[in-house]
N, C-alpha and C positions, 0 to 999 in steps of 0.2 A: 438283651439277654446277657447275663454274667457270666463271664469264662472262668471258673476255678479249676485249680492243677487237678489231672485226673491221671489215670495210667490209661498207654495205649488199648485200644479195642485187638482184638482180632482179625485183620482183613483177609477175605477171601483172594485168589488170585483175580476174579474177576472185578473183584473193589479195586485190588491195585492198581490193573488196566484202566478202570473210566478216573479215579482221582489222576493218574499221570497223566490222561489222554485230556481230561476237562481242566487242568490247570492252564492248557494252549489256547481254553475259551474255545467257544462254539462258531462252525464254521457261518458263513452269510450265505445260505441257502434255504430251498421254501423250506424243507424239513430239516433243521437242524440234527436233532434229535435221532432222525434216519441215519442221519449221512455217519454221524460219531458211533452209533450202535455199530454201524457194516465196517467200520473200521477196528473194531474192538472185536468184533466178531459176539455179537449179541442182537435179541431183539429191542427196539428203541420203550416196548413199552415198561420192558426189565428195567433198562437203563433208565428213564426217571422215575420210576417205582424203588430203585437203591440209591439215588439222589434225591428224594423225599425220607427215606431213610435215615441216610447221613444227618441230613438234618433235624430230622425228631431225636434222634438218638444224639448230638451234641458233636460228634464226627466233625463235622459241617458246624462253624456257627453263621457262614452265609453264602449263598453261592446266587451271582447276578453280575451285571454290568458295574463298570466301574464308570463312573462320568464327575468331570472337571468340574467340580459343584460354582468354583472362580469362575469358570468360563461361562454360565449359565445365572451369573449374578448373587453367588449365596456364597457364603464363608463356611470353614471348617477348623476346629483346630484340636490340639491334643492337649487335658488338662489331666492332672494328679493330685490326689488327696490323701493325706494321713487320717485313714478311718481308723476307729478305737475295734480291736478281732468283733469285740459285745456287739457291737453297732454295723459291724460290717453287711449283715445281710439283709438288714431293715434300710442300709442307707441305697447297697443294691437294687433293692427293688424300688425305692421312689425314681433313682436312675433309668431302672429300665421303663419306667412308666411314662417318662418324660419324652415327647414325641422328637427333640433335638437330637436325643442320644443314641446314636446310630450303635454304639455298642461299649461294652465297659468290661472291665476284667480286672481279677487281680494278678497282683506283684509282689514277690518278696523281694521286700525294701520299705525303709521309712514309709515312702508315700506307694502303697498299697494297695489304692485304686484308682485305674487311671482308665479316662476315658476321650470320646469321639464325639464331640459337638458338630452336627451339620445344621447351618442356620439357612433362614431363606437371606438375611442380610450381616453385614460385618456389626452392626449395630446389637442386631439378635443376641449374637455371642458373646456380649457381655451382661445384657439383658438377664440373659439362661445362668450363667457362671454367677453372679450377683443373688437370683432366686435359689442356687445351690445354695450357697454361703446360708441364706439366709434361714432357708428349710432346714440345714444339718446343723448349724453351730459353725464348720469346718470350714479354715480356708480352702481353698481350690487353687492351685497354681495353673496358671495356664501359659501352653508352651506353642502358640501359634509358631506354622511351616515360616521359611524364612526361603527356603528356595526349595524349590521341587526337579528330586530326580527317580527316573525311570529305571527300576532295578531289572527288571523282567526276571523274578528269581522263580523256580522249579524246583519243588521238591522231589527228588524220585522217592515211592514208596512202595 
């Protein structure tokens, strides 16, 4: 899915509470879901009725686990391309249809769209980047990580 710049939504107070509360990730008990409602002070089945929400509505472009794709044998990386504005939303959507691309968005700057390659192998990821080029015309710069660190950032909202 394409992230383009939009203006903030509206949030309720009780939106505020579950995005602050579910940025800490969900606790490891039978009912997760339970246990984050009673602490928000809501019903659990509100609570993923308004995180299905977030997400239809673009709020949310993904809410799930995060796992060390390295650490499970598959590579990721971050690439950028100078798309032409005309061409931007046709080149979008082949992106998003592409089953590597975990997600893409734009940018103001030269290169404009930039995206998340998750492969199942480091081989993949050039594979993938190579059928880009070759689908759009466009180079693709690609910015594989070089060392990884742990920001743990929260946004209060």
């Amino acid at each position: 899915m394409t992230t383009r710049v939009s203006t903030a939504p509206s949030l309720t107070d009780a939106d505020r509470r579950i995005l602050n509360r579910l940025q800490h990730g969900l606790p490891l008990t039978a009912n997760p879901w339970q246990s984050v409602a009673e602490e928000i002070g809501m019903e659990a089945d509100a609570l993923r009725e308004r995180v299905g929400h977030f997400l239809e509505s673009g709020l949310l472009t993904r809410f799930g686990p995060m796992f060390d794709i390295e650490q499970l044998g598959g590579a990721f990386t971050l690439a950028a391309m100078a798309v032409p504005e005309d061409r931007f939303d046709d080149v979008a959507a082949y992106l998003d249809a592409l089953p590597q691309v975990a997600h893409n968005y734009e940018r103001i700057h030269a290169l404009n769209m930039w995206l998340v390659l998750g492969c199942e192998t480091p081989e993949e990821i050039d594979a993938v980047l190579d059928d880009i080029r070759q689908h759009t015309g466009l180079d693709v710069l690609n910015l594989p990580k070089e060392e990884t660190y742990h920001v743990g950032l929260h946004l209060r909202v």
